[in-house]
C-alpha positions in Angstrom: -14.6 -5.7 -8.5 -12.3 -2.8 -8.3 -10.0 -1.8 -11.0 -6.2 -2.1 -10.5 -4.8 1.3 -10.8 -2.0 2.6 -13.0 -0.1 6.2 -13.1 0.8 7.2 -16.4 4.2 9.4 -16.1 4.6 11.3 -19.3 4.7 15.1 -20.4 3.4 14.4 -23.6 -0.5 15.0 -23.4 -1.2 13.6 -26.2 0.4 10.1 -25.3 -0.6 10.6 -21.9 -4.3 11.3 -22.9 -3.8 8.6 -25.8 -3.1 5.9 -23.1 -6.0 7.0 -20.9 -8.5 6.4 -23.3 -7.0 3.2 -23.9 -6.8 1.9 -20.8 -9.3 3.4 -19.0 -12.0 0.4 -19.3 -9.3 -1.9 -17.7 -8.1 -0.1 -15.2 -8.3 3.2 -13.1 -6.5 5.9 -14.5 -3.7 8.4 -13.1 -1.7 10.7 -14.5 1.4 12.9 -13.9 2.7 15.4 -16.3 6.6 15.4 -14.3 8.9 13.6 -12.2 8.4 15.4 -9.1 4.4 15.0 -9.5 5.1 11.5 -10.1 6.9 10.8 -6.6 4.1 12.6 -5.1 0.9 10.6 -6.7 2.8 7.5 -6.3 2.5 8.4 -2.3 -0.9 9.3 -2.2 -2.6 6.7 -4.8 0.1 3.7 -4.5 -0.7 2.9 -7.7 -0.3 -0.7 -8.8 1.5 -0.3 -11.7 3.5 3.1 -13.1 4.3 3.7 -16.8 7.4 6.1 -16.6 8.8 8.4 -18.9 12.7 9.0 -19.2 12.6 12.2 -20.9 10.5 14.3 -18.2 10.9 18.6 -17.8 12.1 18.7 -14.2 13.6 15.2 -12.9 14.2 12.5 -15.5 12.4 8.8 -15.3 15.8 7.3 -13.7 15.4 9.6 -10.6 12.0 9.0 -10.7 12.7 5.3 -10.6 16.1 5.4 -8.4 13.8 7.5 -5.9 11.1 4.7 -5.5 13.0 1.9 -5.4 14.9 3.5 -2.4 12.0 3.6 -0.1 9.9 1.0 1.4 6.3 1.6 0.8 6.9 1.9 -3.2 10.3 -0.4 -3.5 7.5 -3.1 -4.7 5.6 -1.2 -7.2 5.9 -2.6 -11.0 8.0 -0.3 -12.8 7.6 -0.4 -17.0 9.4 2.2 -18.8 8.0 3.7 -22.1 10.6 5.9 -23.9 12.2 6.8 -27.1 15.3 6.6 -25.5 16.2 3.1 -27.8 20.1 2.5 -27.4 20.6 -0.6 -25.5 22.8 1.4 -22.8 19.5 3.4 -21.8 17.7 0.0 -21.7 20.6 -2.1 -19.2 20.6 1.3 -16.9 16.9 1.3 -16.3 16.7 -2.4 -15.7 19.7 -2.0 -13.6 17.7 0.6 -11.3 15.0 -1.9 -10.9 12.9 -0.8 -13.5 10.7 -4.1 -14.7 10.5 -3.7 -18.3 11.4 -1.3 -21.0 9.2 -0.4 -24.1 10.7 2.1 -26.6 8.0 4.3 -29.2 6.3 4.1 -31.3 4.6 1.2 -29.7 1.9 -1.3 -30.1 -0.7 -0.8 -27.4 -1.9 -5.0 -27.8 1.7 -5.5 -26.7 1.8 -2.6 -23.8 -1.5 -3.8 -22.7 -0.4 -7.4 -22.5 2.6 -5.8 -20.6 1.3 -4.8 -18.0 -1.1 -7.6 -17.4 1.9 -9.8 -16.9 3.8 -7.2 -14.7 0.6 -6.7 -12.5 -0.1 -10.5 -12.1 3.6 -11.2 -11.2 3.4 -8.9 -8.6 0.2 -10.4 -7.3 1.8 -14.2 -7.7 5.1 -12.8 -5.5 2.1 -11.6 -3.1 3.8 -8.3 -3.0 0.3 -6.7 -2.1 -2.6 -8.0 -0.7 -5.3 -7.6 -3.4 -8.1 -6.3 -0.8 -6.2 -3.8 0.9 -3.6 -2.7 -1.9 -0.8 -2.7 0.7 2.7 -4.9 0.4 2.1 -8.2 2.0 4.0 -11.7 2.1 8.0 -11.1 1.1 7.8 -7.7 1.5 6.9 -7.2 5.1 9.6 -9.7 5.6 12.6 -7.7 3.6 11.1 -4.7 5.0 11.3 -6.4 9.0 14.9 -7.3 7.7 15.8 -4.4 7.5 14.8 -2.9 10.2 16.8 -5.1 12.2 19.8 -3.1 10.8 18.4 0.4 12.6 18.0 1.6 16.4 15.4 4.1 15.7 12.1 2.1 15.0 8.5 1.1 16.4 6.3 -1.6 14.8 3.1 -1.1 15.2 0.8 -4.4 14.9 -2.1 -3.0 14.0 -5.7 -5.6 13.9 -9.1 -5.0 13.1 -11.4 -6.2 15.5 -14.9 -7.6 15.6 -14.4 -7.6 11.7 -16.4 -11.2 11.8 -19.1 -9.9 13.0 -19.8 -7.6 10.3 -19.1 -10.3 7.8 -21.5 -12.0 9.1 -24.5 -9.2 9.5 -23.3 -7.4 6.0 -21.9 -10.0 4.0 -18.0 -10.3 3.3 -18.4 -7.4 0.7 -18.7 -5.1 3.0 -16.2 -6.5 5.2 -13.2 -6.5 1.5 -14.6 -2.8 1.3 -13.3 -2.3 5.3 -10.1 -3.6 4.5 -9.6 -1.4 1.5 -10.2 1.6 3.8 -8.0 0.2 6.6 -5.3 0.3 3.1 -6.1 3.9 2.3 -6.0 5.4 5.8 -2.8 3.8 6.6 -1.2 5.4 3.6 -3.2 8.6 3.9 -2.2 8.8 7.8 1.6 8.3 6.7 1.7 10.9 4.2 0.3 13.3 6.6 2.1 12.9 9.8 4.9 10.2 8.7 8.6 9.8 6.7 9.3 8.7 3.0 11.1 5.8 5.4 7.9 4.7 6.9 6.3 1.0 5.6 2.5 -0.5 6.3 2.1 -3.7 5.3 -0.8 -6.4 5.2 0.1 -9.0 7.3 -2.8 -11.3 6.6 -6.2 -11.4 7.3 -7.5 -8.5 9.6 -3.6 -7.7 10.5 -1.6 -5.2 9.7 1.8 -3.7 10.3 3.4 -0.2 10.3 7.1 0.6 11.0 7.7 3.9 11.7 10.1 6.0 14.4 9.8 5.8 17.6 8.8 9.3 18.6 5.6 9.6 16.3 4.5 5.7 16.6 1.7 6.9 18.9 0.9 9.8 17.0 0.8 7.6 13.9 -2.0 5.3 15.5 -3.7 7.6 17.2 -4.7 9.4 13.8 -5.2 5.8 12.2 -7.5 4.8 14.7 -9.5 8.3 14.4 -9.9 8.1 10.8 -10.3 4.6 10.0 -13.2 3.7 12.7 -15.1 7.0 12.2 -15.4 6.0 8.2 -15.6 2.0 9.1 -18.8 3.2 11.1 -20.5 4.0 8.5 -20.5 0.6 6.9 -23.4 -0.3 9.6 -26.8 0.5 9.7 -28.0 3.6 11.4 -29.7 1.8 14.5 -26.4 -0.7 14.8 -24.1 2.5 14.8 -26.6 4.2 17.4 -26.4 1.3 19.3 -22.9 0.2 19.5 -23.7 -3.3 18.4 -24.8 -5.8 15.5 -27.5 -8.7 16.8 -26.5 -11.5 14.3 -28.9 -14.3 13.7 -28.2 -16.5 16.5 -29.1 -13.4 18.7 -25.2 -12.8 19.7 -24.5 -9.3 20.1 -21.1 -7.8 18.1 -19.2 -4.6 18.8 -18.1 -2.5 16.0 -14.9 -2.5 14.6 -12.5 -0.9 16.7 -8.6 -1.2 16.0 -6.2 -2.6 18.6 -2.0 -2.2 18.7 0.6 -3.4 20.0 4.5 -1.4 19.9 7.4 -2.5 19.9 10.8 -1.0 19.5 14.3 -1.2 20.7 13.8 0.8 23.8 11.1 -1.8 25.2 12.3 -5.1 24.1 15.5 -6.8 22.7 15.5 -9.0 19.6 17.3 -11.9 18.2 15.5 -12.3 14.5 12.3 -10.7 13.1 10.1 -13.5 14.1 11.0 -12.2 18.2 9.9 -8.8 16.8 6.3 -10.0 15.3 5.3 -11.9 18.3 6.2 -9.6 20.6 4.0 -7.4 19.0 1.2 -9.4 18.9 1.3 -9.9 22.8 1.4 -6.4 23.2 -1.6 -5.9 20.7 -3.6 -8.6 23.0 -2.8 -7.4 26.2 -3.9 -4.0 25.1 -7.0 -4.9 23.2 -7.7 -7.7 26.6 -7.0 -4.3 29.5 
């Protein structure tokens, strides 16, 4: 099973290091020695859970956490803050900012440790990511649909993995939790590459999955999605079932590969009352594409 992953935000080596060896049996272990190296790991390893610094050498844990909390695709992501900063005014302002707990030092690791269990598990219990694909699922596709309503310039993308059965049943659902966790990373890879801070994928359940970009690079955005994800979900198959194109399960039925299918929708193509208008028009565009 894989490990949950933290990022430890603190320019203290020593601490940071300290906690590393501590945690590192637990869980997967990242670490960022600055405030403008934490906003940057956070987009490229969505971590599940951040330990954040106040006192940092470039921008201080507050902007750190104001900056997070602003934007979508890490709004969700449990925020515990580990400081020497003690005076209760420090503590109300970085609760106030979203932050979900506040630890000053010294500390006691048992009670850190415990911590973050509970912060990591809440998260889970909200469903505010989907524990196979590490994206924001449930409540969070929902505020983040919201939201949207409240713009002109947007696309939602509903993204689904097809033929995703049939390698389930040929490889074993293993196989088919390690697809989804690559469908996960690609989408956040693709969006750090060609897409905005602004820009949210979610899990919608099952083989679905949502991005909601702007308009002008919605395309682009799958295009690039599509290209890296099936080339790498490929190679999840044997060599004679990628040569061929197919999987033969065991009541002889042949099984395409996974492929990805879309459907867009934005403002310019459709008008909308309420988010659930905006979902299912998405999925009849996503089956009309995959059906032409």
């Amino acid at each position: 099973m894989e490990k949950p992953k933290i990022l430890i935000v603190e320019d203290d080596s020593d601490i940071s290091n300290m906690l590393k060896m501590f945690f590192e049996r637990e869980y997967e272990v990242v670490i960022a020695m600055g405030g403008r190296e934490a906003l940057e790991k956070v987009r490229e390893e969505m971590p599940n859970l951040i330990i954040l610094d106040i006192m940092l050498p470039d921008i201080n844990g507050y902007e750190v956490c104001r900056e997070l909390r602003t934007h979508s695709r890490t709004s969700f992501i449990p925020i515990i803050f580990l400081t020497q900063k003690d005076d209760l005014s420090d503590k109300l302002q970085g609760l106030e900012l979203g932050a979900d707990d506040y630890i000053t030092k010294p500390f006691d690791f048992g009670e850190l440790r415990l911590r973050i269990k509970n912060a990591i598990a809440h998260a889970k219990r909200e469903t505010y990511v989907d524990p196979h694909s590490g994206l924001p699922s449930g409540r969070q596709i929902e505020e983040a649909l919201r939201e949207v309503m409240l713009d002109d310039d947007w696309a939602l993308m509903d993204i689904e993995i097809t033929h995703l059965k049939g390698l389930n049943d040929a490889y074993g659902f293993l196989q088919g939790n390690e697809v989804l966790r690559l469908m996960g990373l690609t989408l956040n890879n693709v969006l750090n590459e060609v897409g905005t801070l602004d820009d949210f994928a979610g899990h919608a359940g099952s083989t679905s999955f949502i991005i909601i970009t702007k308009q002008e690079i919605a395309q682009r955005i799958f295009d690039r999605v599509k290209e890296q994800f099936v080339k790498k979900a490929h190679t999840f198959y044997s060599f004679i079932d990628r040569d061929q194109g197919f999987v033969v399960l065991a009541d002889g039925v042949k099984v395409p590969l996974v492929d990805l299918a879309v459907g867009i929708v934005s403002p310019n193509t459709h008008d909308f009352s309420d988010i659930r208008e905006i979902t299912e028009l998405a999925a009849e565009e996503r089956r009309k594409n995959a059906a032409a």
